[in-house]
N, C-alpha and C positions, 0 to 999 in steps of 0.2 A: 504494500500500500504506500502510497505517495499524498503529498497535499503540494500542488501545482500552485503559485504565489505567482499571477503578473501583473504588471501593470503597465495599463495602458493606455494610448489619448483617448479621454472621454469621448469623442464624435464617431470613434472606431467600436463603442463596444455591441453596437445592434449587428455590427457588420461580423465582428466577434461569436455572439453568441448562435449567428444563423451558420456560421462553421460549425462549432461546437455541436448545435442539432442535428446537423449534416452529419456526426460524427460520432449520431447516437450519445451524447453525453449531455444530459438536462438539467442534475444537479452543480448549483453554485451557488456562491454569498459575491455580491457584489456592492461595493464601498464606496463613494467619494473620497482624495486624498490632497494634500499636497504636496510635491517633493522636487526637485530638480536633480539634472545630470548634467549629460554634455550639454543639455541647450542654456542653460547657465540662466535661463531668466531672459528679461526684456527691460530697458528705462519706456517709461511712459510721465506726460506733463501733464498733473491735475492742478486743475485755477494755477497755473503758474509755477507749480514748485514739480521740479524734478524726482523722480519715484521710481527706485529700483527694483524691479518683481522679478525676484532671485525662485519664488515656488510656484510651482507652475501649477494646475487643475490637472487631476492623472484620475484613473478607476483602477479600483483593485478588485482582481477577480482570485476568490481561492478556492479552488476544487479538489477536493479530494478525491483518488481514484485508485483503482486497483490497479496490480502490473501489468495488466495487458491493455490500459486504455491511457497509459502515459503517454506515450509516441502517438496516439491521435491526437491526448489534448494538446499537445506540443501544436502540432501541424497544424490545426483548426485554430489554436490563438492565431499562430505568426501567418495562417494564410486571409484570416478577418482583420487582421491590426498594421500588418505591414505596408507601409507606403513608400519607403528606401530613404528616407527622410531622418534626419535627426530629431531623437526626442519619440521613435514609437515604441519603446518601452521596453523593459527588461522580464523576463520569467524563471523562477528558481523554483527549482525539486527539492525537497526535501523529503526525508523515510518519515512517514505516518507510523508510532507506535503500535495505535490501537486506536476505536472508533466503535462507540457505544451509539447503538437508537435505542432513545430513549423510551418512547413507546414499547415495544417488543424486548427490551434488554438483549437485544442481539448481538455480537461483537467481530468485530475485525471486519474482513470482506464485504461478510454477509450485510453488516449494519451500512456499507457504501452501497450496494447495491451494483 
């Protein structure tokens, strides 16, 4: 088991989640954030005063998934989010210990579905 962490420009993530469907994969928690990378931010002038917007507006998508639907959700992010552009986001794998539904008290796999 894995929990899939990306983040990505917010106007990408409809485009995002119709991959992800495509990919048979329907569970997720999706977040508003703010963070910056390479794109370092923008200056912009409000009434006159200079203003550095160093965090940028990002979505964070975390999906937990089992081992054999990691390499789709891989492919399904970066084929909805990608635009060759700086700034379309980064995604990190990390090992899922264990994963309770609460409802059913099910555990590991079976509670991903």
């Amino acid at each position: 088991m894995k929990l899939i962490v990306a983040y990505i420009q917010p106007h990408k993530l409809n485009d995002v989640k119709e991959e992800l469907y495509k990919s048979d994969i329907f569970k997720m928690s999706v977040t508003n954030s703010l963070g910056c990378g390479q794109q370092k931010g923008y200056h912009e002038s409000y009434r006159g005063v200079d203003i550095e917007v160093n965090l940028l507006k990002k979505v964070r998508l975390e999906i937990a998934v089992n081992d054999e639907f990691v390499q789709p959700t891989i492919d399904a992010i970066i084929a909805g989010a990608q635009t060759g552009e700086i700034g379309d986001g980064k995604i990190f794998v990390m090992p899922l210990e264990d994963a309770i539904r609460i409802r059913s008290r099910e555990k590991g796999e079976a509670a991903i579905g």
